[in-house]
C-alpha positions as CSV (number, residue, x, y, z in Angstrom):
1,X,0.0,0.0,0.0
2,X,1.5,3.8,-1.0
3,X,5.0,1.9,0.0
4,X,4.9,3.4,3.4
5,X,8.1,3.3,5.7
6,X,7.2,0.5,8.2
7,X,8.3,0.9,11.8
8,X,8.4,-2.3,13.1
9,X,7.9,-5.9,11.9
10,X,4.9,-6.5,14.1
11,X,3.5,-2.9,13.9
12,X,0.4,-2.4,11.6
13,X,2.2,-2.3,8.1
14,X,0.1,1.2,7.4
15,X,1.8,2.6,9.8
16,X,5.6,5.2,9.6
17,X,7.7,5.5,11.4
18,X,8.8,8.7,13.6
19,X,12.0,9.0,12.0
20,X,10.5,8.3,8.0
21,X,8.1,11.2,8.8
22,X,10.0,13.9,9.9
23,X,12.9,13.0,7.4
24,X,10.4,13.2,4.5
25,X,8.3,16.5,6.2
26,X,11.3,18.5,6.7
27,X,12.6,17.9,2.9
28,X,9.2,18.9,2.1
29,X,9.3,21.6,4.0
30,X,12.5,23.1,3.0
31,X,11.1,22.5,-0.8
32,X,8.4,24.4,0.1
33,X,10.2,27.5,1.2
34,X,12.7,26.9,-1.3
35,X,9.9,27.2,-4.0
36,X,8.6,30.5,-2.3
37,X,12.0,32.0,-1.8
38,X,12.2,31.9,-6.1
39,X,9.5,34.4,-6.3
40,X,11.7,36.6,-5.2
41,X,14.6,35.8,-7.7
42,X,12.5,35.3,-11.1
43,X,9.7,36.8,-12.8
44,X,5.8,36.4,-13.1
45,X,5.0,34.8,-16.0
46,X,2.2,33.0,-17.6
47,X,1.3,30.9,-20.8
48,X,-1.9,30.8,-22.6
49,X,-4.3,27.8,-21.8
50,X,-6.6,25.9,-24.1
51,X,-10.0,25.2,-23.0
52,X,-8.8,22.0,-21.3
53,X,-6.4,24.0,-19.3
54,X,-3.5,22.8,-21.5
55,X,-0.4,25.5,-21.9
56,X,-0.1,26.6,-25.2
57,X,4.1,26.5,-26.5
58,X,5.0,29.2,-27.8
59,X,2.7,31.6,-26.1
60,X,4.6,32.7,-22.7
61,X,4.4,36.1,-21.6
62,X,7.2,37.2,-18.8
63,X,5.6,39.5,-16.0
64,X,7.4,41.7,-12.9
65,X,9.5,39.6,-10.5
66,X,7.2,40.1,-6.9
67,X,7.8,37.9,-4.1
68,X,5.4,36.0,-2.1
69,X,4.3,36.9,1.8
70,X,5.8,34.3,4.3
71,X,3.0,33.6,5.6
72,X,1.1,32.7,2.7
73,X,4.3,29.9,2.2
74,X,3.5,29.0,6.3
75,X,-0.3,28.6,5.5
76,X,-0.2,26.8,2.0
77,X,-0.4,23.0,3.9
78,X,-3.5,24.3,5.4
79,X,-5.0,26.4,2.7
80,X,-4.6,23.9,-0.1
81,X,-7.6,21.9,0.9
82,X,-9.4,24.6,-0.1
83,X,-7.2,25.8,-3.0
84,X,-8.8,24.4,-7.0
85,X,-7.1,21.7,-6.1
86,X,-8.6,21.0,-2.7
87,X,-11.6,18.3,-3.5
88,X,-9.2,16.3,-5.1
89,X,-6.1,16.5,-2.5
90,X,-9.3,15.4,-0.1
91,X,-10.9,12.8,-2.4
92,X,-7.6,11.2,-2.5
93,X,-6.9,11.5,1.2
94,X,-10.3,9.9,2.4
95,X,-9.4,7.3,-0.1
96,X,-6.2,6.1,1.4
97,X,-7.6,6.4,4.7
98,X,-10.1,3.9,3.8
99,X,-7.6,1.9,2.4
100,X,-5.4,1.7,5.0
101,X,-8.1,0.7,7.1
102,X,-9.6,-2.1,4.9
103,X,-6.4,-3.7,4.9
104,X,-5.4,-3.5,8.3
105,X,-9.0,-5.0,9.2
106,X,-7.9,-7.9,7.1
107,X,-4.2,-8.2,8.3
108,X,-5.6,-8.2,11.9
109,X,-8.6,-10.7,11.1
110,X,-6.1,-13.2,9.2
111,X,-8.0,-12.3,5.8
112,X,-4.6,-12.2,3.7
113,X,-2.7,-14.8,5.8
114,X,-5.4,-17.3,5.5
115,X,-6.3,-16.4,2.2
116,X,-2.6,-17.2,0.9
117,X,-2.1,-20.4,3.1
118,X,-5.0,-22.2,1.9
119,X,-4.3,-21.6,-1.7
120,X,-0.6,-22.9,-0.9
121,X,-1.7,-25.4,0.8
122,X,-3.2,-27.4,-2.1
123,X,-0.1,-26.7,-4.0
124,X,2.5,-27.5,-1.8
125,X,3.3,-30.8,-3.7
126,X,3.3,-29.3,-6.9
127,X,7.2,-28.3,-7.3
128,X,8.7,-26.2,-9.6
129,X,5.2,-24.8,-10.7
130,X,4.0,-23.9,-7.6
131,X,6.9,-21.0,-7.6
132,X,5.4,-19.6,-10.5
133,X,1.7,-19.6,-9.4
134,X,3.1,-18.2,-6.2
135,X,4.7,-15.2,-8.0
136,X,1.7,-14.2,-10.0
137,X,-0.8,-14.3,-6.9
138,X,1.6,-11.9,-5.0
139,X,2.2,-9.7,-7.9
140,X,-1.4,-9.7,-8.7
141,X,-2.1,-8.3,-5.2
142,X,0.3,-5.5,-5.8
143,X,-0.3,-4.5,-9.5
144,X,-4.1,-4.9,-9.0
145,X,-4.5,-3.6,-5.5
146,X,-1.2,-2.0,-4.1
147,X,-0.4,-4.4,-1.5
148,X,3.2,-4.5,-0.9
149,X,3.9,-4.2,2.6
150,X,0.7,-6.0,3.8
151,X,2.3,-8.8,2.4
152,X,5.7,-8.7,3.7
153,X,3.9,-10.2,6.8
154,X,3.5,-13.3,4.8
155,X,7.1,-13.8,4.4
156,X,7.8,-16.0,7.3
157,X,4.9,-18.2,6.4
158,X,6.3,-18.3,2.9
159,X,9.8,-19.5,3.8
160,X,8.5,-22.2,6.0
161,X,6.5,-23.3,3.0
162,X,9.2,-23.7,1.2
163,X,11.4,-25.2,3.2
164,X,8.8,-28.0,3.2
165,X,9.3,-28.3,-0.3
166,X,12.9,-28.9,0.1
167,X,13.7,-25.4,-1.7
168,X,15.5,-22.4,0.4
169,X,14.6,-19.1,1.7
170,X,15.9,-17.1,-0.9
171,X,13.8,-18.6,-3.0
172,X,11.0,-17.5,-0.4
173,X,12.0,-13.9,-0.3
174,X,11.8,-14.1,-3.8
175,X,8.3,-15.5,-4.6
176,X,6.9,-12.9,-1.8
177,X,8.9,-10.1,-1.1
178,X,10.1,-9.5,-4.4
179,X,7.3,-10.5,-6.1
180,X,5.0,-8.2,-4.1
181,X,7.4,-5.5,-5.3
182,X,7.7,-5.8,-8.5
183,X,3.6,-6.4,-8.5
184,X,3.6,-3.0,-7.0
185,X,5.9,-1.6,-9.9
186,X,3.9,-3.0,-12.7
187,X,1.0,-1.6,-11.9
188,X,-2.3,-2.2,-13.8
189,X,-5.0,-0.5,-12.1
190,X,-2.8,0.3,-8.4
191,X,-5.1,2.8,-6.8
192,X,-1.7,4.4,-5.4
193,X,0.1,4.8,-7.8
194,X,-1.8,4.7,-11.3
195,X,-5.1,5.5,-9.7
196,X,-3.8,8.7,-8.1
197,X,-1.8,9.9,-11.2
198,X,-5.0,9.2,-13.4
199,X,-7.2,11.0,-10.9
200,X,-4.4,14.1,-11.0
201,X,-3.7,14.1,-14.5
202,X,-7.8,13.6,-15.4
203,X,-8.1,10.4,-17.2
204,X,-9.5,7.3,-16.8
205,X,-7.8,4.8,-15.1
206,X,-8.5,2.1,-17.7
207,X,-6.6,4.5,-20.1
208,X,-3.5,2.6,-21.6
209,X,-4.0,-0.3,-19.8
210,X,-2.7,-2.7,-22.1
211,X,0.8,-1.8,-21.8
212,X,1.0,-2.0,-18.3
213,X,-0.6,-5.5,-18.8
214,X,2.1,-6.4,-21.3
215,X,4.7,-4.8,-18.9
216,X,3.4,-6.8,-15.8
217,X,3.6,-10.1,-17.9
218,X,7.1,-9.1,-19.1
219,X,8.3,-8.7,-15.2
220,X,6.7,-12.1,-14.5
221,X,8.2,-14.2,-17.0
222,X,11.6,-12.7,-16.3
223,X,11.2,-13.2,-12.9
224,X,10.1,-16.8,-13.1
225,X,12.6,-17.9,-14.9
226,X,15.4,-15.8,-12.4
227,X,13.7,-18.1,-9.5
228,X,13.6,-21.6,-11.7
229,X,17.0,-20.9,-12.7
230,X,18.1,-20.6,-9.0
231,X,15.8,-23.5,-8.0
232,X,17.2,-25.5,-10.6
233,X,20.7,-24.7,-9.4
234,X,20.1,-25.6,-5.9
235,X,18.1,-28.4,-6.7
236,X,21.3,-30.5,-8.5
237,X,23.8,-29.3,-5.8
238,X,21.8,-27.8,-2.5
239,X,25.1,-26.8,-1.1
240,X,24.7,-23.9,-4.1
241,X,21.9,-22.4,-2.5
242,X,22.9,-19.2,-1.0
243,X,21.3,-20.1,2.6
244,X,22.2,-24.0,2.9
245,X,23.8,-24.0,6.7
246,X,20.4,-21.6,7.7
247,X,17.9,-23.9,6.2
248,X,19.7,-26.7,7.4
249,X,19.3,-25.3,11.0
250,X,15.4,-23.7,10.3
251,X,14.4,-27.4,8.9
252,X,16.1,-28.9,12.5
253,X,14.2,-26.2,14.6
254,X,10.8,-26.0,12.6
255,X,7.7,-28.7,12.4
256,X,7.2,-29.2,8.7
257,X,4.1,-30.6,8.5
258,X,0.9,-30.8,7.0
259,X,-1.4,-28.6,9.0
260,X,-5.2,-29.9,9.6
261,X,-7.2,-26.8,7.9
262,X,-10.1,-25.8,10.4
263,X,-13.6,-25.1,9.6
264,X,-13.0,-21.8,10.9
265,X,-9.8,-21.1,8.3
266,X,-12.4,-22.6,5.5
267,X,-14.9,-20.3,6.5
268,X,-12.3,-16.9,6.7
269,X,-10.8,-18.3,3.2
270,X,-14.8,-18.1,1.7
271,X,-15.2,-14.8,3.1
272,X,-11.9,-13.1,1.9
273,X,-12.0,-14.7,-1.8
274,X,-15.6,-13.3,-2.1
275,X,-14.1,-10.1,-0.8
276,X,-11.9,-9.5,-3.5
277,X,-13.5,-11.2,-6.0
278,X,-15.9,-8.1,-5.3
279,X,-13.1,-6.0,-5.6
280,X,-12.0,-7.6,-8.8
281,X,-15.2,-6.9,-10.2
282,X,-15.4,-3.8,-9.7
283,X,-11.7,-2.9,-11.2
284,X,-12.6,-4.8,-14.2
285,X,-16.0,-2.8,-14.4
286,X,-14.0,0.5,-14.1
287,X,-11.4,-0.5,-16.9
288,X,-14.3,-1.3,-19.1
289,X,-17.4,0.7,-18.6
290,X,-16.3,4.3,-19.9
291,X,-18.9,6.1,-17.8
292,X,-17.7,5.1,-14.5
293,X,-14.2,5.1,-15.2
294,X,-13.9,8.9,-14.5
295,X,-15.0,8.0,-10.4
296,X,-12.3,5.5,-10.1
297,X,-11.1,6.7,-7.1
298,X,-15.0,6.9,-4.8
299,X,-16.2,4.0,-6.6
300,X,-13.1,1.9,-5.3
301,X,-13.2,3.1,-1.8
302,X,-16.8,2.9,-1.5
303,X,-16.3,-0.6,-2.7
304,X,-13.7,-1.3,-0.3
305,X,-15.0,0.2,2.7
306,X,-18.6,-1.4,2.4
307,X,-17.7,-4.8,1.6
308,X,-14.3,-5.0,3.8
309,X,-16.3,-3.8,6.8
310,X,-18.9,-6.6,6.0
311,X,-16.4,-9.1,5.3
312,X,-14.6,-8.3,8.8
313,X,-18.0,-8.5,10.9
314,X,-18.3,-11.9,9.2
315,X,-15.2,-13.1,10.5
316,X,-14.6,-11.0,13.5
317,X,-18.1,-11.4,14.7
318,X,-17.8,-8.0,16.9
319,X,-17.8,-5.0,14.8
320,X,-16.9,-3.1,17.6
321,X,-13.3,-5.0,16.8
322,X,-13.9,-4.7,13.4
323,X,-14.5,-0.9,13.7
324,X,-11.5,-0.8,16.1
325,X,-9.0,-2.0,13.8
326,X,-10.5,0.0,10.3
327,X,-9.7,2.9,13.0
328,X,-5.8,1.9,13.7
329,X,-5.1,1.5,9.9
330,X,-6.7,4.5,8.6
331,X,-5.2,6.8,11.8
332,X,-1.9,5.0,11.2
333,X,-1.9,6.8,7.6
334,X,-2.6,10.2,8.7
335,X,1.1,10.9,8.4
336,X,0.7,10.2,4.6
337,X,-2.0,12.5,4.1
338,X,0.2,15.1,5.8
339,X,3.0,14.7,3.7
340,X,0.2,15.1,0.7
341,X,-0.7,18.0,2.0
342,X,3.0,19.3,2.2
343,X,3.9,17.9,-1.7
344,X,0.5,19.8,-3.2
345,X,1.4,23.0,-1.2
346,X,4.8,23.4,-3.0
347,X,2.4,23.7,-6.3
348,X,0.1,26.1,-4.4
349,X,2.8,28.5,-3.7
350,X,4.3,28.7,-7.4
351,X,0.5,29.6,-8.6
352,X,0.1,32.1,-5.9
353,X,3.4,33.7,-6.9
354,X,3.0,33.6,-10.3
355,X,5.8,31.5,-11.0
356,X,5.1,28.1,-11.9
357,X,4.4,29.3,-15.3
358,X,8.1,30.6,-15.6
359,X,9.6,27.3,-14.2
360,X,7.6,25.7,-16.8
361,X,9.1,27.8,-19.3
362,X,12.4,27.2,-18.8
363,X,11.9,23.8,-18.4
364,X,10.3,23.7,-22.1
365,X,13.4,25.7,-23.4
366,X,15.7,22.8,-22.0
367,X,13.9,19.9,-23.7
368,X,13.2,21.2,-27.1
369,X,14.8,19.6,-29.8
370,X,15.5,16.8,-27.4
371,X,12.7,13.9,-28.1
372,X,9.9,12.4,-26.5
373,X,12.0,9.7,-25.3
374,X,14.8,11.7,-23.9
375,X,12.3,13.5,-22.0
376,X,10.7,10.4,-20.4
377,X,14.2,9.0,-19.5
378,X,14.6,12.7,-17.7
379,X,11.3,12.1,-16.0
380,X,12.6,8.2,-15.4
381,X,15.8,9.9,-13.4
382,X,14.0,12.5,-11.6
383,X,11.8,10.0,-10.0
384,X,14.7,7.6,-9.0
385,X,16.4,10.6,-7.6
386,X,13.6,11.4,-5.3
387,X,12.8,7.9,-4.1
388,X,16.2,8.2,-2.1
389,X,14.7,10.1,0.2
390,X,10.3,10.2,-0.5
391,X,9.2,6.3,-0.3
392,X,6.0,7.7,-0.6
393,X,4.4,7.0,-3.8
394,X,1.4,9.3,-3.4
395,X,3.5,12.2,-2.0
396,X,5.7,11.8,-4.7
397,X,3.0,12.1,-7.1
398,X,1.8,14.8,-5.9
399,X,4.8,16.7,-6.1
400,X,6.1,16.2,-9.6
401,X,2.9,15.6,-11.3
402,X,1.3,18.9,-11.4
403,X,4.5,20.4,-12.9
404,X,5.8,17.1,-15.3
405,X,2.4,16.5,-16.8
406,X,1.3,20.0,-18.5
407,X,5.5,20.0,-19.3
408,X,5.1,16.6,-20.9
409,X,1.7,17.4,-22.4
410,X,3.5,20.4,-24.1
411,X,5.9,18.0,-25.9
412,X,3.5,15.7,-27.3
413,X,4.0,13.1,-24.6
414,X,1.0,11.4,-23.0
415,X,0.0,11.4,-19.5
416,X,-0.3,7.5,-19.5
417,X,3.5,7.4,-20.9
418,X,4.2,9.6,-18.0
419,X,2.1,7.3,-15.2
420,X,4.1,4.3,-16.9
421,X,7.5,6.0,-16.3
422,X,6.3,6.9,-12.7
423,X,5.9,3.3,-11.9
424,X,8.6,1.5,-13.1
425,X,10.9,4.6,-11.8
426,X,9.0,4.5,-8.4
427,X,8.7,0.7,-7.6
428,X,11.4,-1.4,-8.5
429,X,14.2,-0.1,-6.3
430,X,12.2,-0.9,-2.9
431,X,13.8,-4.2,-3.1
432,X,17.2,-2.9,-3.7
433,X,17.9,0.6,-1.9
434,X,18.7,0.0,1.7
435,X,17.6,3.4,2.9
436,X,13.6,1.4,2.4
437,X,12.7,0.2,5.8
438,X,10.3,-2.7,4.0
439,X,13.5,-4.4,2.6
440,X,15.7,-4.6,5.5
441,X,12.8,-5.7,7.6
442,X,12.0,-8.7,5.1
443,X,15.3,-9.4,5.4
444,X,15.8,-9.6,8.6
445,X,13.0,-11.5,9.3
446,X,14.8,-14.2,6.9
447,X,17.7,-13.8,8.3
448,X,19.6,-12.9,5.4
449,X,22.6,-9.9,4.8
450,X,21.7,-7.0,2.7
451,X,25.2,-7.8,0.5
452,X,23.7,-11.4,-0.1
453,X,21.0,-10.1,-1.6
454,X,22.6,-7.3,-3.1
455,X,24.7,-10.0,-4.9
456,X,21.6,-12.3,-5.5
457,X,19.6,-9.6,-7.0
458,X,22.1,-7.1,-9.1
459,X,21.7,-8.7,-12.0
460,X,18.0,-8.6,-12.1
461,X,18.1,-5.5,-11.5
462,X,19.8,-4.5,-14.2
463,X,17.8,-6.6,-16.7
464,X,14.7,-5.1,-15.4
465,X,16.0,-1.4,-15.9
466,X,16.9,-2.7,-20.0
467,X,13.5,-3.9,-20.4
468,X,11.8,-0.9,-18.5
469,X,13.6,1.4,-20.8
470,X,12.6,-0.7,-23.3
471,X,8.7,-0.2,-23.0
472,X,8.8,3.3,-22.6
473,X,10.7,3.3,-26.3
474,X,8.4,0.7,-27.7
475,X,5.9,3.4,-25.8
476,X,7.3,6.5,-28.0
477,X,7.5,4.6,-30.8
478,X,3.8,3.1,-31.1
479,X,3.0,7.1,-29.8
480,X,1.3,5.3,-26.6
């Protein structure tokens, strides 16, 4: 979910840490006031807009260089809830509030746990396969819904499953940690990520949606056959595999067995897979029915909200409990909205002062002559660069969307080339920075080095950044 900095391995995976927060707020911050100390430097200026509010090139009149009033910089987290931009900022907010709470109501009632276990548990015979279909139900839940860290808390169930399989716990890491990941970074209809971009940049979500599909099948097939290739490995020499003395030691410490499913798992594994069939539904109803798709955004977290809540009292039986725990998850992401409310500010100021406009400007200046797909592999840097220090996804957005999209628009690139960029810019590295808190705690809760995985996962890496950059020039190419 909106890759949020976790604090703990047992804490609510919506929530973020102290530290995350104020890191991310006071680079905000000083962006902010950085932003509003420029209206002091360069001049007013302003382009002329079509009827759809797109600048015009070519038509940019300078104005009078007249600097902003502090406080109006001080006030602009406040006041942007009520700037043009405000029902959005808010619409977006309420929605990840709702989803936070959803999916901490289903963490805390077993919902995902449960629901993963029973599938695995009629395919843990199954081998080599079973890797596969393991990877595509983890990627599925972060490309379709933008669960990433939610299942992270799966990971020690995952290694023990493999284990039992004779296979290792990189192999484990793999099939859930990664794959959530990289679920996350090809996303199809993630509400986080694509769905908040769409919302900002006014298109449907639905809109070039088979690219991202043949991007997320891409990722999969690549990394299935990263993890066969290792399983294959390990399998005609186990001493090969990367963890041999741990698994030796976790198969001596752990009872590998067959659990007895319970009527009362049966019944919370009915429950949870109508749940998100319901979901499912409704994200193939919004990709397909052109008069809804515009109310993405409500129609998934009225979706959410309604059936998770009914879901939960089915399991949970108390809906105080099931109220109680909707409450932690959607306070826990109160820090998020605030760092929304910081990112769409920055924009707020550069309107007030006149500015943005001019920033625009020169920004146009720089890229002309240079090609669309120059300009996206620009865009492509610019978001890497900032996910050293935002994990955010949705603050993120919020910051460089509302100047890179009428920029890009300009140029005769298109906002879903842009949200594709975002993506693949935005998600993959949360599996290979170690300055994201999700990583080291997955890999500490296998027990595993950051340099072995460094060293595991380079490679992949770097074959996942060719093939990225080769979408987006397929993308120019075919004028996506």
């Amino acid at each position: 979910m909106n890759k949020r900095e976790t604090a703990a391995p047992n804490a609510a995976y919506s929530s973020i840490s102290v530290r995350s927060f104020v890191t991310v707020a006071v680079l905000l911050l000083v962006v902010l006031l950085f932003c509003g100390s420029l209206s002091y430097f360069i001049p007013q200026g302003a382009f002329a807009r079509d009827a759809d509010q797109n600048i015009i090139p070519d038509t940019y009149q300078v104005g009078e260089v007249e600097g902003i009033a502090l406080w109006r910089v001080i006030t602009a987290p406040i006041r942007v809830f009520a700037s043009e931009d405000g029902l959005t900022i808010i619409m977006i907010s309420v929605f990840l509030l709702v989803m936070s709470g959803v999916f901490n109501l289903l963490d805390k009632t077993g919902g995902i746990k449960t629901f993963i276990a029973f599938i695995m548990r009629r395919l843990r015979d199954s081998g080599g396969p079973v890797v596969c279909i393991t990877i595509l139900l983890f990627m599925l839940f972060g490309s379709l819904f933008g669960m990433f860290e939610e299942l992270v808390t799966l990971l020690p169930l995952m290694i023990v499953f493999m284990l039992s399989m004779q296979l290792d716990t990189m192999v484990g890491l793999g099939a859930c940690l990664m794959a959530a990941c990289f679920g996350f970074s090809t996303a199809i209809t993630n509400p986080f990520s694509v769905g908040t971009a769409a919302q900002l940049a006014g298109i449907p979500v639905s809109s070039g949606v088979w690219l991202r599909v043949v991007f997320f099948v891409i990722v999969y097939v690549v990394l299935c056959a990263f993890l066969l290739g290792y399983l294959k490995k390990i399998q005609q020499d186990p001493q090969r595999s990367l963890t041999y003395e741990l698994d030796q030691k976790k198969r001596e410490s752990l009872l590998l067995h067959k659990e007895e499913e319970s009527q009362e798992q049966s019944n919370t594994f009915r429950v949870y897979a109508a749940f998100f069939a319901v979901q499912g539904a409704m994200l193939v109803a919004i990709a397909s029915i052109r008069a809804i798709s515009g109310f993405a955004i409500p129609l998934l977290a009225a979706s959410f909200l309604i059936s998770g809540l009914i879901a939960g009292r089915m399991v949970c039986k108390s809906f105080r409990k099931v109220l109680s725990f909707f409450s932690q998850g959607a306070v826990a992401m109160l820090p998020a909205v605030a760092m929304i409310a910081l990112a769409s500010s920055v924009k707020l100021v550069m309107v007030e002062s006149n500015i943005i406009d001019t920033v625009m400007n020169a920004v146009l200046q720089s890229l002309v002559g240079k090609g669309k797909f120059v300009t996206i592999l620009l865009i492509y840097a610019l978001i890497l660069f900032l996910q050293l220090f935002i994990g955010s996804a949705s603050a993120k957005i919020f910051l460089v969307m509302p100047i890179v999209l009428p920029i890009t628009q300009a140029l005769g690139v298109s906002p879903t080339l842009v949200i594709l960029t975002y993506c693949m810019a935005d998600g993959f590295t949360d599996v290979l920075l170690p300055t994201n808190p999700v990583l080291l705690i997955g890999l500490s809760m296998a027990n595993v080095s950051y340099w072995k995985w460094l060293k595991w996962t380079w490679k992949l890496q770097l074959l996942l950044f060719a093939v990225s950059v080769a979408v987006l020039y397929f993308g120019v190419l075919v004028g996506y």
